[in-house]
N, C-alpha and C positions, 0 to 999 in steps of 0.2 A: 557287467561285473568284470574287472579286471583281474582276472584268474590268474596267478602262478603259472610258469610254464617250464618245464625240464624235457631235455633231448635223450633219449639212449639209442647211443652204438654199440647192436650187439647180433649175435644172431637171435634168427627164428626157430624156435623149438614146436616141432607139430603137436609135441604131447601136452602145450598148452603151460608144463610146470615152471620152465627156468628159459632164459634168454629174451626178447624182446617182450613175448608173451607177461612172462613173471612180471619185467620190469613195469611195463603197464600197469598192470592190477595194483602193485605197491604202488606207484606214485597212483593214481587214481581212488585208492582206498588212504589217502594222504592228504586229499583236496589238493591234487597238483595235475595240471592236462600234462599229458604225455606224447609226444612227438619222438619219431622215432627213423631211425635208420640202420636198415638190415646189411649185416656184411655176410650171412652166408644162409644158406637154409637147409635144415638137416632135417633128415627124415629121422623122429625120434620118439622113443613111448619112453612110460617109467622104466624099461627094463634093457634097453639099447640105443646108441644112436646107430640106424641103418646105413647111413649115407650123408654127405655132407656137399650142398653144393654151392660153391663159392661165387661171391657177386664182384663182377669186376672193380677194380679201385677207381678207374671214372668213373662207372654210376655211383659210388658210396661218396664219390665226393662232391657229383650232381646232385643227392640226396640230400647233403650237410648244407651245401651254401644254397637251395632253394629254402630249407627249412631258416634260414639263418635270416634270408632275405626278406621275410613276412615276418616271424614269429618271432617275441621278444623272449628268446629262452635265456632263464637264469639260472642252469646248472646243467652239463653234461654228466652224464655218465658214460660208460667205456666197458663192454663186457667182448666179448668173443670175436677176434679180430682174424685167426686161422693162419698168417703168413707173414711175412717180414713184406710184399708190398701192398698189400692194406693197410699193415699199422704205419707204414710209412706216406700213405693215399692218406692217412685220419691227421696224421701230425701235420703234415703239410694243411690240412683245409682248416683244420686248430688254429692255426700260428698267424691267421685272419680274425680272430674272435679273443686276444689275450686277453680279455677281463672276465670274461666266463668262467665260473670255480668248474674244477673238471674232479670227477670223481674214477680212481683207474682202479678196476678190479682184474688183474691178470689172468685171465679164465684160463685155461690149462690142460684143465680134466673134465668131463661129464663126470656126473654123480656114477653111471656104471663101469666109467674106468675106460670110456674112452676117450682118447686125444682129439683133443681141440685148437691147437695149436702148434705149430710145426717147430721141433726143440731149435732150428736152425732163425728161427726168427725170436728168439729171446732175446740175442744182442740189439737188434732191433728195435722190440719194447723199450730196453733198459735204455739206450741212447736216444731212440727219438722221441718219447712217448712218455717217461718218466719226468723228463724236464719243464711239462706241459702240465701236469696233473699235480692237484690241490690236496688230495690225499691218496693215498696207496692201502687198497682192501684186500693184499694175500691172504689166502689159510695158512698151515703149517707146511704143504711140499711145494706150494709156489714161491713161497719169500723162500723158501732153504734153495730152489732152484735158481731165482734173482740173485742171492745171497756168496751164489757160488760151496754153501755148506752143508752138511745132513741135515733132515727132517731135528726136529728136536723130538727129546723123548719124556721133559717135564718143564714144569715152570722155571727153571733156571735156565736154560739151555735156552728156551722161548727169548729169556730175554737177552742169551749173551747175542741170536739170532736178531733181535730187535738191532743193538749195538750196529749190527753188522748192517743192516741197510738202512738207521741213520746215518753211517757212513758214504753209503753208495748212491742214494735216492735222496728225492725229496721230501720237502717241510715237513710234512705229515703224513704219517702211515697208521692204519689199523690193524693192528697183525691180529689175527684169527685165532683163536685156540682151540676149537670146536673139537681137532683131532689128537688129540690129546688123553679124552677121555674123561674118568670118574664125575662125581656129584656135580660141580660145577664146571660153567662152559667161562671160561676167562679169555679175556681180549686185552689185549695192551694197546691203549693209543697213546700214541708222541704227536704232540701237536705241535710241535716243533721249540719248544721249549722246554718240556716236563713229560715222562713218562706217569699214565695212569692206569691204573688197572680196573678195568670194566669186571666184574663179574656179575655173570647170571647163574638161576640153578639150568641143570641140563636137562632136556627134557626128550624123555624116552618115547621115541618115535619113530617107525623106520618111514614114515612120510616128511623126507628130510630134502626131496627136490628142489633143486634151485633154491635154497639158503642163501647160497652168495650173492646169486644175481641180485635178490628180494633185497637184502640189507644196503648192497648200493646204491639200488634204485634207490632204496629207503632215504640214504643219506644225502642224493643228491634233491629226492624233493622236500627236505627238511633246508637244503642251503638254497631252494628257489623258494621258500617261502621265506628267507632272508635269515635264519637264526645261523647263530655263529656256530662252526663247526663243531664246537663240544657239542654243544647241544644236537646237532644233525646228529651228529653220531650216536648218543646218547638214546635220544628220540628212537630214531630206526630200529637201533637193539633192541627197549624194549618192543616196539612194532613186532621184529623178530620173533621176538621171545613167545609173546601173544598168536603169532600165527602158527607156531609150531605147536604150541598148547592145545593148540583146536584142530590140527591137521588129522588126529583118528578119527574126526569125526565125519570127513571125508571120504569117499569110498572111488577113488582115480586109477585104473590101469590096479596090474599084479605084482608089479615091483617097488622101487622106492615112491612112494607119491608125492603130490606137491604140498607145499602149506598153504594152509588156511589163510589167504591175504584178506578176504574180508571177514575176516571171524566177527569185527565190531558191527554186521550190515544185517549176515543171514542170521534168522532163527534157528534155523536147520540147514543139513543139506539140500540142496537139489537135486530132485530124483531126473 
């Protein structure tokens, strides 16, 4: 069987919820094999990352072109990169693979609010790394930081934010509304012609770990199973939506937990 195959660049989360770990489960709760390479590995539960320890940019990029070498991957993803020469070690090993759709989520922040990235390597992303990637997955304080402007504080604002890195960035962007608040969670994609507006209802959960990573992964193994990017996107969200729905019924760690990525497989939890 000729399986679908997608890569993610991201790091390793020990608490299992977001970064390589997440990415996995979504594309494999996707029907998509998952292949992967770690840029950093942090010591982390739902409730802190302890430590974060960085993997040199030759092995990440001994990782990329042995993975590259066998395996027919049909969509990269791109999560947690920690420094201006890593993202610079990924772009470089990229710029050998141009027909790969790249999916770039700017990771940033952990869910508890610690830093993931070092504010000195954003120029970095935005020059070397934007130019590569097929769509662009900020929330609301990563595009306003790419953006160079405040956080926004409602849907207008969101989209004069949009405006601002269709200016800056590339074809397609998914900008996030998650942070935002009230009944619905609204997404705006530009697919590089047309602004649309994604809404879902919000769903009340403080098992909201690795969200971003999950919808990347999501969207990059919706474009290795070949469907055109609306649709990846489209697809993933609801994926999203669906694993956040079933996330209480999960009992992970004492702080924010993960989602439920294979809500559609178990009956129950696993004790």
């Amino acid at each position: 069987m000729a399986v679908p195959i997608a890569l993610t660049i991201a790091g390793s989360d020990s608490g299992g919820g977001a970064g390589i770990q997440a990415d996995i489960k979504a594309m494999s709760a996707l029907g998509v094999y998952a292949a992967s390479v770690i840029t950093a590995l942090t010591a982390q539960n739902t409730r802190k990352v302890q430590s974060i320890f960085p993997v040199s940019p030759d092995f990440i990029q001994d990782q990329i072109h042995t993975v590259f070498e066998d395996l027919n991957i049909r969509a990269v993803k791109i999560g947690m990169l920690g420094d201006s020469t890593v993202i610079e070690a990924v772009a470089e090993a990229l710029r050998h693979y141009p027909v790969i759709p790249v999916v770039l989520d700017p990771v940033m922040v952990a869910k508890s609010g610690d830093k993931l990235l070092q504010p000195e390597a954003i120029d970095s992303l935005r020059d070397k790394l934007l130019p590569l990637a097929t769509v662009l997955t900020p929330n609301l304080p990563e595009a306003a930081v790419l953006a160079g402007q405040k956080e926004p504080r409602n849907l207008v604002e969101m989209k004069e934010l949009l405006e601002k890195l269709k200016q800056k960035n590339g074809p397609a962007i998914l900008l996030k509304g998650g942070h935002l608040g009230g009944a619905s969670s609204d997404d705006l994609f530009f697919d590089g012609q047309e602004t649309i507006c994604l809404a879902s209802p919000r769903i009340e959960t403080k098992n909201s770990h690795g969200t971003g990573c999950t919808l990347s992964a999501a969207i990059a193994a919706g474009l290795a199973r070949n469907l055109s990017l609306y649709e990846a996107v489209t697809t993933a969200k609801e994926y999203l939506t669906k694993a956040l729905s079933g996330a209480d019924c999960l009992s992970v760690g004492k702080g924010h937990g993960p989602v439920h990525h294979f809500h559609a497989f178990w009956e129950s939890p696993q004790q």
